[in-house]
C-alpha positions as CSV (number, residue, x, y, z in Angstrom):
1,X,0.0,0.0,0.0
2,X,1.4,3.4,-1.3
3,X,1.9,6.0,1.3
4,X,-1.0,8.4,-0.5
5,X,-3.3,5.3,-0.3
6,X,-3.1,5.2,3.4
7,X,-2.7,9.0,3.9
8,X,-6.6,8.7,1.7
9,X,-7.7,6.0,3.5
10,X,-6.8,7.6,7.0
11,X,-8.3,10.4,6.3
12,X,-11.7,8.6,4.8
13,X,-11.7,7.0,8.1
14,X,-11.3,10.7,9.7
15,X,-14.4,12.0,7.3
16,X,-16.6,9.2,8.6
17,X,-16.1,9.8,11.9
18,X,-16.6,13.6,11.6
19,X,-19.6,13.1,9.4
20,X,-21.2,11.1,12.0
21,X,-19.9,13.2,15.0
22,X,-21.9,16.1,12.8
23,X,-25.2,13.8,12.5
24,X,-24.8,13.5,16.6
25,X,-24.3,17.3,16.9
26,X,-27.3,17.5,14.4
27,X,-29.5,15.1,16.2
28,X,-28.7,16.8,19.7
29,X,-29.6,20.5,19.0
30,X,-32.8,19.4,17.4
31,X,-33.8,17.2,20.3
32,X,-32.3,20.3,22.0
33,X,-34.7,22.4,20.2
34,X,-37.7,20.1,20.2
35,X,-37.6,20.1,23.8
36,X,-37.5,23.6,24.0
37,X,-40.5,23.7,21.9
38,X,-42.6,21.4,23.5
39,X,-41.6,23.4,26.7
40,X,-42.8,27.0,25.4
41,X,-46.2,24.7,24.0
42,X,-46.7,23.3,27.6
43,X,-46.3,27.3,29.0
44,X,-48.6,28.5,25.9
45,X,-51.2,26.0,27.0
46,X,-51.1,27.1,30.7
47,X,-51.9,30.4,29.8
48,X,-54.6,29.9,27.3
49,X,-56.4,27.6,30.4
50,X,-55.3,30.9,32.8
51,X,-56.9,33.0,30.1
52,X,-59.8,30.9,29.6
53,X,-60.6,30.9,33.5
54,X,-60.1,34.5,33.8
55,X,-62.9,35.3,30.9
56,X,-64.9,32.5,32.3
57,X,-64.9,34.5,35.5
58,X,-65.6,37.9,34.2
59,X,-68.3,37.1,31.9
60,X,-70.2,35.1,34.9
61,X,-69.3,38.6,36.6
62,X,-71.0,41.0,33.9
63,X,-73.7,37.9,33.8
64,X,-74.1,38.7,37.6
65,X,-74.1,43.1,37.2
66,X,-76.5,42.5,34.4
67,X,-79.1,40.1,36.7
68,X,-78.8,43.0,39.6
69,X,-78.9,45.5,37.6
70,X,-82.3,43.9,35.8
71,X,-83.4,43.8,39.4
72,X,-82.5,47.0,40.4
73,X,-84.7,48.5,37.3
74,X,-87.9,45.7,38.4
75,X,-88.0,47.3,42.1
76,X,-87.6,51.1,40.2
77,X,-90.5,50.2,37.8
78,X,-92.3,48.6,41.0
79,X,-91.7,51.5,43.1
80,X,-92.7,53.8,40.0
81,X,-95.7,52.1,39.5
82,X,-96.9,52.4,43.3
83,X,-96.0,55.8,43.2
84,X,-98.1,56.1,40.3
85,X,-101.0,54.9,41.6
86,X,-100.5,56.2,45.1
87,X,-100.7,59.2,43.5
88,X,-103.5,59.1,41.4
89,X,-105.2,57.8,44.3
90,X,-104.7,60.9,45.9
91,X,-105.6,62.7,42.5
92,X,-109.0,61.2,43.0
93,X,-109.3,61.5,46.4
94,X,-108.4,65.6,46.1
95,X,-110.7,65.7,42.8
96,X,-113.7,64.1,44.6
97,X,-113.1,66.6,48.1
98,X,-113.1,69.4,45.2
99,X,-109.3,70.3,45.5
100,X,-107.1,70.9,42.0
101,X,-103.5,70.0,42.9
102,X,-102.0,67.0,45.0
103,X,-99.1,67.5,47.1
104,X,-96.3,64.9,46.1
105,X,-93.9,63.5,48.4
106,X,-91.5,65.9,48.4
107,X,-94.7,68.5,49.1
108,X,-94.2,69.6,45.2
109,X,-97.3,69.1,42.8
110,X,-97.3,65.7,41.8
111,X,-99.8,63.5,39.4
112,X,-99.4,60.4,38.0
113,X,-97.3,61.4,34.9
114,X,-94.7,61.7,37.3
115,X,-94.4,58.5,38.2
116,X,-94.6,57.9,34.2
117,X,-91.9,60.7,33.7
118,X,-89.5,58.6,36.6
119,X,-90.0,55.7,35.2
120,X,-89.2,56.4,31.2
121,X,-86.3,58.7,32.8
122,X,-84.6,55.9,34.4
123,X,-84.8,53.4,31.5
124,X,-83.2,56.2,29.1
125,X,-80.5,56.9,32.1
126,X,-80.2,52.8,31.8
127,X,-79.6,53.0,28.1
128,X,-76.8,55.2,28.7
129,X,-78.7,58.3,27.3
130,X,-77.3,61.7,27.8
131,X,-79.0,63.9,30.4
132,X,-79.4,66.5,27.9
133,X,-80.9,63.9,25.7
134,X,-83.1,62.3,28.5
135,X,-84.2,66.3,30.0
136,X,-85.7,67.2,26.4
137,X,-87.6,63.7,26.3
138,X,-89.3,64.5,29.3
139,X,-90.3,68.0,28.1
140,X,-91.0,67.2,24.6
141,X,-92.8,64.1,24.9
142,X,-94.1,64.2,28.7
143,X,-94.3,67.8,29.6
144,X,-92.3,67.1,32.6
145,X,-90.0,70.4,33.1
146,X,-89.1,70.1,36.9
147,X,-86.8,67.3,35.7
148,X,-83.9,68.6,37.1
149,X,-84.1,66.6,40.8
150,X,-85.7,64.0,39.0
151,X,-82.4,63.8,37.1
152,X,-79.7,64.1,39.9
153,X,-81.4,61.6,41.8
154,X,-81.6,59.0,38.9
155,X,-77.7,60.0,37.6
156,X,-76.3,59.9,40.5
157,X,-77.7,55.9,41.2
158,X,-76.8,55.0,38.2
159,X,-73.0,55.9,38.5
């Protein structure tokens, strides 16, 4: 055997022993890299379920504003309604002793649009409407001008 022969055939051993020290290296940083991977998937996950919990937990919150607040308006309309009747009551009862006007409960003139104006106030305050918006409903379509309590009281529940 020549002296170049071995000098190739040492170094073909050399080759095959890098090449598959490279496949090693190869197969190491991906396993490397698929662990790494599977790590940042596991963590992704987490926080998707921690996600999903914490929108679980606020919509059963808004789910829970919404009921109160659906029972806050119920007693309002209830309370609306009674005053509404309480005062036409009265109405009668002062038209049949021959008087004109009723005292309300605040000793102001009341009747029983009122209780009407109250009630369609606080629905439009519920909506969200603007007090301007609400103030000109009740003098355009109700003829209710002493709105201005009326509307402090109901603004000022409603936040």
């Amino acid at each position: 055997m020549s002296a170049t022969f071995a000098t190739y055939l040492v170094a073909n051993v050399e080759l095959t022993r890098l090449t598959a020290g490279i496949g090693r290296l190869r197969s190491a940083a991906m396993e490397a890299e698929i662990e790494r991977l599977t790590e940042a998937a596991a963590r992704l996950e987490r926080e998707a379920a921690a996600l999903r919990e914490d929108v679980a937990a606020l919509a059963e919150a808004q789910l829970a504003r919404a009921a109160a607040e659906r029972e806050r308006a119920a007693a309002e309309r209830e309370r609306a309604e009674a005053e509404r009747a309480s005062a036409s009551a009265a109405a009668d009862a002062k038209a049949a002793a021959g008087g004109d006007e009723v005292a309300g409960v605040d000793g102001d003139a009341a009747g029983p649009d009122d209780a009407e104006a109250r009630l369609v106030a606080y629905s439009m305050v519920l909506d969200g409407r603007p007090r301007d918006e609400v103030a000109a409903h009740l003098e355009s379509e109700l003829g209710f001008a002493a709105h201005g309590p009326l509307l402090d009281e109901l603004y000022a529940e409603a936040g």
